[in-house]
C-alpha positions as CSV (number, residue, x, y, z in Angstrom):
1,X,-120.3,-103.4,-125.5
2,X,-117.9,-105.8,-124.3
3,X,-116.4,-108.6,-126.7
4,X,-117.0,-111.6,-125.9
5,X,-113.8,-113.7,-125.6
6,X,-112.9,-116.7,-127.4
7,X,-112.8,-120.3,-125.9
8,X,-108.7,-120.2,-125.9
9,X,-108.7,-116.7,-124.3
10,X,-111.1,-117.7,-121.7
11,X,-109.3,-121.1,-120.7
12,X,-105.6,-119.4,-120.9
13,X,-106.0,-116.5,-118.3
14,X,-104.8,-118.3,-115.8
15,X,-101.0,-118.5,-115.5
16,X,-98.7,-121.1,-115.3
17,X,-97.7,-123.5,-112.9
18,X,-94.1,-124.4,-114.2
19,X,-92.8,-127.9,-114.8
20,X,-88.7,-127.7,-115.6
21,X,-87.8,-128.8,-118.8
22,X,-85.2,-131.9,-117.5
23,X,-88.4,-133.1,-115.8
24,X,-90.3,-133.0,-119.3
25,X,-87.4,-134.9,-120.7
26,X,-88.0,-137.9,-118.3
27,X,-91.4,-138.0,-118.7
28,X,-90.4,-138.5,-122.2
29,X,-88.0,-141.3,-121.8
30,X,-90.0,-142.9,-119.5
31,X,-93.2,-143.0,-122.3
32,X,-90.6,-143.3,-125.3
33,X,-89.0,-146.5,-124.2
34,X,-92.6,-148.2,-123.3
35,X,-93.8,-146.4,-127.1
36,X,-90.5,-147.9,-129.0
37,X,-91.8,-151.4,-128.0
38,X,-95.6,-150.8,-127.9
39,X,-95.3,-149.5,-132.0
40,X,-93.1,-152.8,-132.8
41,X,-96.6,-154.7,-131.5
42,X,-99.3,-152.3,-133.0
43,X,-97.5,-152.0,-136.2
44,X,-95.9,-155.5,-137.0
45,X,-97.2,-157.9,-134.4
46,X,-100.4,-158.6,-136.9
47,X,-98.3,-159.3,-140.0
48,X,-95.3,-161.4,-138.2
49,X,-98.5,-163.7,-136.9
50,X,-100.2,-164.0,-139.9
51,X,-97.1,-164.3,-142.5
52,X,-94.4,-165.5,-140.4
53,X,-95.5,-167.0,-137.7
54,X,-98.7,-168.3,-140.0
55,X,-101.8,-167.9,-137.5
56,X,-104.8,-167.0,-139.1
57,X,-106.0,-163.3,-139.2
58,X,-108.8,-164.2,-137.2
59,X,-108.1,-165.8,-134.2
60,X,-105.4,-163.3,-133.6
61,X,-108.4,-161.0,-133.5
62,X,-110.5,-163.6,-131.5
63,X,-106.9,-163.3,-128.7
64,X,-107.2,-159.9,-129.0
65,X,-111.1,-159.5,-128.3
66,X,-110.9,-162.0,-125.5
67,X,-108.1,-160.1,-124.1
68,X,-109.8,-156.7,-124.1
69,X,-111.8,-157.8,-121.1
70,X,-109.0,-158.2,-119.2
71,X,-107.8,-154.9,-120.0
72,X,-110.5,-153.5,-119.0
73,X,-110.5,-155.4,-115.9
74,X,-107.1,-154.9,-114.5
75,X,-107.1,-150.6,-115.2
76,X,-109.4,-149.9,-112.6
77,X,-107.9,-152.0,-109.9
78,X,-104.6,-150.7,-110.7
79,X,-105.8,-147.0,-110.3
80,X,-107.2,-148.0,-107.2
81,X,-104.4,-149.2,-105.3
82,X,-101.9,-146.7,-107.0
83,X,-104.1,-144.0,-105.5
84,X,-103.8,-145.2,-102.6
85,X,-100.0,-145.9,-102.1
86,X,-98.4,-143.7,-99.4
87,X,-95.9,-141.2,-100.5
88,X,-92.7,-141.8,-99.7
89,X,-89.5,-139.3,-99.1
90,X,-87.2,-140.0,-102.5
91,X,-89.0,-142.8,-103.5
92,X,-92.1,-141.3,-104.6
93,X,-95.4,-142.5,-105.4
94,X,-96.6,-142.5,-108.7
95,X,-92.5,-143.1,-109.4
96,X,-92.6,-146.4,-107.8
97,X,-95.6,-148.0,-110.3
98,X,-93.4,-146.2,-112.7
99,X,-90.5,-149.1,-112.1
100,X,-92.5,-151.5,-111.3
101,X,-94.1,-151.9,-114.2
102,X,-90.8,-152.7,-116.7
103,X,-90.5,-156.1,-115.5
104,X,-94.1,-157.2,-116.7
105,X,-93.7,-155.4,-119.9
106,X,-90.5,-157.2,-120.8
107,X,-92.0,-160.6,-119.8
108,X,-95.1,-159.9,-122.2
109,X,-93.2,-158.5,-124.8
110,X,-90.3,-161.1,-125.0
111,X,-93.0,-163.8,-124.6
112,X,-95.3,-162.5,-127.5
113,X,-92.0,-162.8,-130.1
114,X,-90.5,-165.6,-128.9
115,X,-93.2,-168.3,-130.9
116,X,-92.3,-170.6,-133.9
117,X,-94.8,-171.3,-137.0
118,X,-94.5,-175.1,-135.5
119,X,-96.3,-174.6,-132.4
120,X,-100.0,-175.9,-132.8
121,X,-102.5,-173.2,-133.1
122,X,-103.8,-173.9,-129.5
123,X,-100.7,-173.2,-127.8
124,X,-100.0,-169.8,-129.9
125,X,-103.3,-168.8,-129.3
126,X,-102.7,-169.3,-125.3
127,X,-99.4,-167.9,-125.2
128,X,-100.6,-164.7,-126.7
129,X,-102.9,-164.6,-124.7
130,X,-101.1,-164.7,-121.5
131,X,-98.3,-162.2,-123.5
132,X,-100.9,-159.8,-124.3
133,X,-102.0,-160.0,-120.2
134,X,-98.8,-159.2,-119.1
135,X,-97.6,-156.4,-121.2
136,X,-100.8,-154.7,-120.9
137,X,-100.8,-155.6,-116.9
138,X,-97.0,-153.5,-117.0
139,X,-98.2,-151.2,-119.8
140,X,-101.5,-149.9,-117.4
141,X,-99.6,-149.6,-114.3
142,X,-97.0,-147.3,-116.3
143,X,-99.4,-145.3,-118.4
144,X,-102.0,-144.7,-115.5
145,X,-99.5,-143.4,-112.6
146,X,-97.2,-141.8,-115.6
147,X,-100.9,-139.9,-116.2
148,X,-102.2,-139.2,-113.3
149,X,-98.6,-137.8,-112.6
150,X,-98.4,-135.6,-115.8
151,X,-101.8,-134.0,-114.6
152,X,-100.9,-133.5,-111.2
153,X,-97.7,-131.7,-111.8
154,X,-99.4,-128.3,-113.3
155,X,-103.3,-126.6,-113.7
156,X,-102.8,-124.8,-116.7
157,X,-103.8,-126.1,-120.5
158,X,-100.9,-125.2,-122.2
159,X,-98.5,-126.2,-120.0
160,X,-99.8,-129.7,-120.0
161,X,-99.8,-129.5,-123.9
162,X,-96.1,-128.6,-123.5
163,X,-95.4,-132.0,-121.5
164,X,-97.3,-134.1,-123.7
165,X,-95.6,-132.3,-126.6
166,X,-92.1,-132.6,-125.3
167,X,-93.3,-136.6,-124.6
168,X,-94.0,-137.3,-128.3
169,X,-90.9,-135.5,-129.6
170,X,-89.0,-138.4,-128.1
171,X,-91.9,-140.9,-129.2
172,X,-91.5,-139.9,-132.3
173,X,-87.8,-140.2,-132.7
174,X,-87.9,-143.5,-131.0
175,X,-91.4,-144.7,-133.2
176,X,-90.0,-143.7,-136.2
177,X,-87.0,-146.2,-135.5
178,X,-89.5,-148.7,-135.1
179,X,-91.8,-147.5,-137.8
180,X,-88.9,-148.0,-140.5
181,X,-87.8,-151.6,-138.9
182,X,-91.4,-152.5,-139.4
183,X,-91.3,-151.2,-143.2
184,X,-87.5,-152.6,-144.2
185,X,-88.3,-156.1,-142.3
186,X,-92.1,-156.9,-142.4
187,X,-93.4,-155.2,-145.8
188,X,-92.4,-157.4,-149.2
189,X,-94.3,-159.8,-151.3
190,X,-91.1,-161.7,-151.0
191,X,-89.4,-161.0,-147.2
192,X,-85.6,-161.6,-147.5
193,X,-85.0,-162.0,-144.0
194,X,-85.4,-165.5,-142.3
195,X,-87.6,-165.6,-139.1
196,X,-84.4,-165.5,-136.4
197,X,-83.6,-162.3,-137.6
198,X,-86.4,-160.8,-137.3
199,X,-86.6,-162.3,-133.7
200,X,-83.4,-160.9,-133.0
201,X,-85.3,-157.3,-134.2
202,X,-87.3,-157.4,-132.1
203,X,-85.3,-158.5,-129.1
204,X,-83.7,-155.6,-129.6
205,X,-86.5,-153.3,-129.5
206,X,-87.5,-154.8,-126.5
207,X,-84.4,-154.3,-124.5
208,X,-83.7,-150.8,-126.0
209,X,-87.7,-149.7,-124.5
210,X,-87.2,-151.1,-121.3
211,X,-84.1,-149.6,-120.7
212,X,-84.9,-146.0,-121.8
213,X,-87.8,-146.1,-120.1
214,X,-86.3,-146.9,-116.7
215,X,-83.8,-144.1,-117.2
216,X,-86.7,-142.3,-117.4
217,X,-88.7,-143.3,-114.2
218,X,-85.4,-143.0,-112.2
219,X,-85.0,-139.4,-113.2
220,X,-88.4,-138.2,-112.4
221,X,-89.0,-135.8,-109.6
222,X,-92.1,-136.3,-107.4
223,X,-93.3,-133.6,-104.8
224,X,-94.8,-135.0,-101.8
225,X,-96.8,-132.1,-101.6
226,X,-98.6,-132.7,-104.3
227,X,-100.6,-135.4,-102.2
228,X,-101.3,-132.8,-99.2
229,X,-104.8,-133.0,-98.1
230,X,-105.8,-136.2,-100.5
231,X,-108.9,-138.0,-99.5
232,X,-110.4,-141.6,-101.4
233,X,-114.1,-142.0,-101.7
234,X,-115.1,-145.7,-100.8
235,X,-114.7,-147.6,-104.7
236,X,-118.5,-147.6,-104.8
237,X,-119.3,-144.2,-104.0
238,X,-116.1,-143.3,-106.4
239,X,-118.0,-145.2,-109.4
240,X,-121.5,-143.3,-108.9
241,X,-119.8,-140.4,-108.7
242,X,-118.1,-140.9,-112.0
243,X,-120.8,-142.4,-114.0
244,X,-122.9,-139.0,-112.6
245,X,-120.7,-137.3,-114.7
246,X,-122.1,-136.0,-117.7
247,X,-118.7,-134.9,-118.6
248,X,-116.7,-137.8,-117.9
249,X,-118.8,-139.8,-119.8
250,X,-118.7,-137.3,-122.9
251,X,-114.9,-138.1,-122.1
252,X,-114.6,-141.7,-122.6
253,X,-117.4,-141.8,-125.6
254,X,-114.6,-139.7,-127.3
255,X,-111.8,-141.3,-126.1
256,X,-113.1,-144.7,-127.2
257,X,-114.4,-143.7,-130.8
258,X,-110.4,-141.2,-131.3
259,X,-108.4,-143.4,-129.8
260,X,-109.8,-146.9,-131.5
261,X,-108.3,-145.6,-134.6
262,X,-105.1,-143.5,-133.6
263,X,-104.3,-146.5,-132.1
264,X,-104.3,-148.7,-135.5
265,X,-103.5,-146.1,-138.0
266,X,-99.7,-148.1,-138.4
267,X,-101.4,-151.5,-138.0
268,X,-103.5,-151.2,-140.4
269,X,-100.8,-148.7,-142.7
270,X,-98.8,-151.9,-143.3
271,X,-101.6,-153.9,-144.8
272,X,-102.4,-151.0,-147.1
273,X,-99.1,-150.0,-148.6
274,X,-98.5,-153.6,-149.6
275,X,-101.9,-154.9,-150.4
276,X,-103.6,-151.8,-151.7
277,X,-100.7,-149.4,-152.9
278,X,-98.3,-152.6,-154.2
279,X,-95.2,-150.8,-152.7
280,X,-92.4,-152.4,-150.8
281,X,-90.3,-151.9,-147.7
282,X,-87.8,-149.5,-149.6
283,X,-90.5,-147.1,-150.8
284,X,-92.6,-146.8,-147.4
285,X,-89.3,-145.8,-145.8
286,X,-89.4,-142.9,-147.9
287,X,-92.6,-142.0,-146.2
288,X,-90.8,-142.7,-142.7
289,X,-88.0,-139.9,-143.5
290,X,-90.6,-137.3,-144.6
291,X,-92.7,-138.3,-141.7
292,X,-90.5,-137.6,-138.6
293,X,-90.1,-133.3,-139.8
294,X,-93.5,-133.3,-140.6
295,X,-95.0,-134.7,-137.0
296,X,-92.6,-132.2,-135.2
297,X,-94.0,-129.6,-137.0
298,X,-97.3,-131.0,-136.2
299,X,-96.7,-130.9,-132.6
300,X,-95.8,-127.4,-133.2
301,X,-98.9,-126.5,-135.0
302,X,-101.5,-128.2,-132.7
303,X,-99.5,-126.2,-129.8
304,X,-100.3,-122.9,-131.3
305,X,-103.6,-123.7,-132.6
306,X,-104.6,-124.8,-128.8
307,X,-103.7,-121.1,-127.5
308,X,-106.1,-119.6,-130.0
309,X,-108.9,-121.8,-130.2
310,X,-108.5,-124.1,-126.7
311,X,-108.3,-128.4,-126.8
312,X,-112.2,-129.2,-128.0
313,X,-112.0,-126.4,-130.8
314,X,-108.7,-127.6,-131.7
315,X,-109.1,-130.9,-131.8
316,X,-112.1,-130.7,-133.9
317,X,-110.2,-129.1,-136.4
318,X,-108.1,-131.8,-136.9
319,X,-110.7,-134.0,-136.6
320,X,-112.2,-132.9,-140.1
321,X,-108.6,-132.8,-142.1
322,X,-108.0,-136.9,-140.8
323,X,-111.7,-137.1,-142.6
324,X,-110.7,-135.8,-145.7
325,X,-107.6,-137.9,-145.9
326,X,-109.2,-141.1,-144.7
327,X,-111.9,-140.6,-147.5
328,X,-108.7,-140.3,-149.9
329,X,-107.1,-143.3,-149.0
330,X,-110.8,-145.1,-149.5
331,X,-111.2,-143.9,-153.0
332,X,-108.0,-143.5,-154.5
333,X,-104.6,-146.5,-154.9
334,X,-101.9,-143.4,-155.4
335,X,-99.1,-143.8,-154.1
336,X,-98.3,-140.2,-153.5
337,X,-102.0,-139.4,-152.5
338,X,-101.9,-142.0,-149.6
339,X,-98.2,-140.7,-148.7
340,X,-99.8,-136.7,-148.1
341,X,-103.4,-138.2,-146.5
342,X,-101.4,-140.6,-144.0
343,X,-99.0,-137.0,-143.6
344,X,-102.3,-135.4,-142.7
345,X,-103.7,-138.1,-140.6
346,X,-100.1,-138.4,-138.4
347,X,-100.8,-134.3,-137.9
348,X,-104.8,-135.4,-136.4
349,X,-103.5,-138.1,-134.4
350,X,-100.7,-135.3,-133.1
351,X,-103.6,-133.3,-131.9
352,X,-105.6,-136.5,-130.6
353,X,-102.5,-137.1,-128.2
354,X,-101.6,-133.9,-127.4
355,X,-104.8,-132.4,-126.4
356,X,-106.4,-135.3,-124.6
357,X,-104.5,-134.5,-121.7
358,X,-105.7,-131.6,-121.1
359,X,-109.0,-132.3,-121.3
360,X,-109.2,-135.2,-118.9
361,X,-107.3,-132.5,-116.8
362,X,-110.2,-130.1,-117.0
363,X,-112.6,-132.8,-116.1
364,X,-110.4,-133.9,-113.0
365,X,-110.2,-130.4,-112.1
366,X,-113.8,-130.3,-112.4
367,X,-114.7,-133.7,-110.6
368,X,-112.5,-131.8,-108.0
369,X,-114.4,-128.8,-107.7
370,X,-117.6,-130.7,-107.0
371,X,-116.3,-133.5,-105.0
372,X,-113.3,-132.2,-103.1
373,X,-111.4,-135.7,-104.1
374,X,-109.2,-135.6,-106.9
375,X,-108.3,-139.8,-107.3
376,X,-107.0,-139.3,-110.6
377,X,-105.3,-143.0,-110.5
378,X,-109.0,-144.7,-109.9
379,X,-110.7,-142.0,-112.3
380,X,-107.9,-143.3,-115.0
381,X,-108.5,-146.9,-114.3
382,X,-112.6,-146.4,-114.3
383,X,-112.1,-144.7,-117.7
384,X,-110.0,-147.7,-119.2
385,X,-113.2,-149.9,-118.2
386,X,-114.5,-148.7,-121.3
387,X,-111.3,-146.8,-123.5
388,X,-109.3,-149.8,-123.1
389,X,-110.8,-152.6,-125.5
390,X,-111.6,-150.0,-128.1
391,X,-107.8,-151.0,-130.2
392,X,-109.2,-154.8,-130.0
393,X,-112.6,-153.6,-130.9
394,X,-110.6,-152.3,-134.3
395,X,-108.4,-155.1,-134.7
396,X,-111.4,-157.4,-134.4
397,X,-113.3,-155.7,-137.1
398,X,-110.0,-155.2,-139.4
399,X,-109.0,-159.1,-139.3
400,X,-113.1,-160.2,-139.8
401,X,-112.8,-157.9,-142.5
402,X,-109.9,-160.0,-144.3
403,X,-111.3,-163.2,-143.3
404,X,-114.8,-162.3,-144.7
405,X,-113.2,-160.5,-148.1
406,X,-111.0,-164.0,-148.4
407,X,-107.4,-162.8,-146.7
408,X,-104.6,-165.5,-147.7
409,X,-101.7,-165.6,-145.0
410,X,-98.3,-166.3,-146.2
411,X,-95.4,-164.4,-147.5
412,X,-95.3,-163.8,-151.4
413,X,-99.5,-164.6,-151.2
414,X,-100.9,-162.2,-154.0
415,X,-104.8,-161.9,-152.5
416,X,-107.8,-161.3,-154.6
417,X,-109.4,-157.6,-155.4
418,X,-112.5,-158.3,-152.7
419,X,-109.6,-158.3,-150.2
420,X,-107.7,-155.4,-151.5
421,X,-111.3,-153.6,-151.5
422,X,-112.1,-155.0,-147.8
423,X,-108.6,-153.4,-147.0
424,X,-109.5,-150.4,-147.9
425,X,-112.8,-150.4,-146.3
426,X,-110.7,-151.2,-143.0
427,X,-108.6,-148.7,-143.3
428,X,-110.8,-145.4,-144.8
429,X,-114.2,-146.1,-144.6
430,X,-114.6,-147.3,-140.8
431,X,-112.4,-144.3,-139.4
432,X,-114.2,-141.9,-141.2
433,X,-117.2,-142.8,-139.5
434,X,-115.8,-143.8,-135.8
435,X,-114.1,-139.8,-136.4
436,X,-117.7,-138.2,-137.5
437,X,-119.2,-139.3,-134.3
438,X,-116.2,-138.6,-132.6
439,X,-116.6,-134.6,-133.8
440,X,-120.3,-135.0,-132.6
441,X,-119.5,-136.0,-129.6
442,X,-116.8,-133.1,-129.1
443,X,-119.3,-130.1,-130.6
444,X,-121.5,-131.1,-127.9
445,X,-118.7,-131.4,-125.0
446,X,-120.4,-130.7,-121.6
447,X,-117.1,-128.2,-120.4
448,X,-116.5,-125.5,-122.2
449,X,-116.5,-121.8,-122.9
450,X,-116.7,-119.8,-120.0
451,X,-118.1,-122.9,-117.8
452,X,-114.2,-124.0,-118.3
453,X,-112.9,-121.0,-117.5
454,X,-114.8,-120.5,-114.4
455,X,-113.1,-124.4,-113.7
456,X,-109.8,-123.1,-114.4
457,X,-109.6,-120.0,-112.3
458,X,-111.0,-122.0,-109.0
459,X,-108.7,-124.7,-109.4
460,X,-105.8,-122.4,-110.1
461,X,-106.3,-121.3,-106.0
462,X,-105.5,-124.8,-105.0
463,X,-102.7,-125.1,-107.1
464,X,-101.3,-122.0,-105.6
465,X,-101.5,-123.4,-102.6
466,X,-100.4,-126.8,-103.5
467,X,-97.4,-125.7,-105.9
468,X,-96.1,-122.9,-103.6
């Protein structure tokens, strides 16, 4: 009797499509330097508006709800036309939103920070706004052609695992900068740094990220003939075609529900250590310098887990361990136990970023197969329709959280125990259950087992044709 093969035997038969290392490294800059500023807004940009800047909790989740239908607005269109620009010798294609995109970053960044605690409410709230618009504007055009780019450039699993990888080595060097600026500057019942230094923080930050990730863009490589033969559905027939899928939509239900809460794990991290814990600055950069060898090995780990078991099995893995921690960090105010479940919950978020790749890979490949269109810029900006508010969504629910529980804003504020409680609720109880119907959702994944691997061996002909 034959043995049956696992799910990672069955989707790593088919060997390799190459991508150079140097060319990994650039991808890596070019996501690093838009990551070092992007973790300077998820993890302090909350706590400088509320305590520093002294706009309620709430309408800074009220900006960021209203702005979440922009976002979701702008992908598609953006994936569109990006799908549609012509190749060009040395220039690129997929390159040239790369650079584009700095300048409306930098605006959005720089005009996010750059608000005083005397402007009226009304005029913070607009100016956000319009920040939030732009950066995200620049932030989609770079992540969606930077994606759609990282899939193109190789067929097989692991190696797409292995760019991603390489990607959040330099993330993670870069976002652990950022991640112990946010703990030495914005954590303290009593901050001892006056608001222009902070500013200047973060004006550093901002032209650090833009400038890495332009060295980045510049260096990256672009084969014309990755484009040979590409045909674009009409947008409506595209859309049908997409929301036909039962995979795709299996695809952005777990997207939406993983990435809602890897996305706010430091947001929300800040709150806890201060509120809940009742540790400072100095302590939580302990955390920071046991975090960045841990994550590296995490990377590691979720690499060689992904050979045996394949991305969905994998993932789900993960998936359980970020439950078990999230459920300490509910029950428990120990220092050291929120230290190892956060530890644990950096090494499911590892596999969340890692593996998602490859997954929407297999369903392009797939969408491929039975279309004979691979618009990998649209499909990107289709699934942000519905992925992209889902960080609002949880910043929305954290901040009506602490306005319902009684949240105080203000520096040196010591807040009541139904706020410390709400805290934690924000920050266990609703991953836990956004994570359980993520793992449902992933057990009952459309492509998989030998259905994938049948995927993977047809599209690995046209990639021996297109990478020859």
């Amino acid at each position: 009797m034959l043995k049956r093969k696992s799910e990672g035997q069955l989707e790593g038969e088919n060997k390799v499509h190459k991508v150079p290392f140097s060319q990994k490294v650039y991808y890596s800059l070019t996501i690093a330097g838009i990551t070092f500023i992007g973790s300077m807004i998820d993890g302090a940009m909350l706590k400088y508006y509320t305590d520093l800047i002294l706009f309620p909790a709430l309408l800074y989740g009220i900006v960021q709800l209203l702005f979440a239908i922009i976002n979701a607005v702008n992908d598609p269109i953006i994936g569109f036309y990006s799908d549609r620009t012509v190749p060009v010798e040395g220039k690129g294609k997929r390159k040239r939103w790369l650079i584009r995109s700095l300048p409306l970053v930098a605006i959005g960044y720089f005009l996010m920070i750059f608000v005083s605690p005397d402007f009226p409410h009304e005029l913070i709230f607009i100016l956000l706004f319009i920040a939030l618009i732009l950066y995200d504007t620049g932030f989609a055009m770079n992540n969606i052609n930077r994606g759609a780019l990282m899939i193109s450039i190789t067929d097989d699993d692991s190696e797409r695992a292995s760019i991603v990888s390489t990607n959040l080595v330099f993330q993670t060097i870069l976002g652990i900068i950022s991640y112990l600026l946010i703990m030495f500057f914005f954590i303290g019942e009593v901050n001892p740094f006056p608001l222009p230094i902070i500013i200047l923080v973060l004006t550093l930050v901002g032209i650090i990220g833009v400038g890495v990730a332009l060295y980045g863009a510049r260096g990256i490589k672009e084969p014309l003939k990755l484009y040979d033969g590409e045909t674009f559905p009409e947008i409506k027939k595209l859309i049908k075609q997409t929301l036909k899928s039962k995979t795709f939509i299996f695809y952005i239900l777990f997207q939406f529900i993983l990435g809602s809460v890897s996305a706010t794990v430091i947001t929300f991290q800040v709150f806890y250590f201060e509120k809940v814990i009742g540790v400072g600055g100095m302590e939580v950069m302990i955390v920071g310098a046991i975090t960045l060898p841990f994550t590296f090995f995490a990377y590691y780990l979720v690499q060689i887990v992904n050979k045996k078991f394949g991305p969905r099995k994998t993932l789900m893995m993960f998936i359980m361990t970020s439950i078990i921690a999230f459920l300490v960090l509910l029950l428990t105010r120990i220092f050291v136990l929120a230290v190892i479940s956060y530890l644990i919950i950096n090494m499911g978020n590892a596999a969340f970023w890692i593996l998602s790749t490859p997954i929407f890979g297999n369903v392009i490949d797939e969408y491929e197969l039975e279309t004979g269109n691979r618009p990998i810029g649209t499909f990107n900006g289709i699934n942000a329709i519905f992925i992209s508010p889902n960080k609002q969504l949880m910043i929305f629910i954290f901040t009506l959280i602490l306005s319902i529980s009684g949240y105080v804003e203000g520096i040196g504020v010591i807040q009541k125990e139904s706020t410390v409680l709400g805290i934690q609720i924000g920050v266990g109880l609703i991953p836990i259950i956004f994570f359980s119907i993520g793992f449902l959702i992933l057990l009952f994944f459309p492509l998989r087992g030998e259905k994938l691997a049948e995927v993977k061996k047809k599209i690995k002909e046209i990639y021996d044709k297109r990478l020859q």
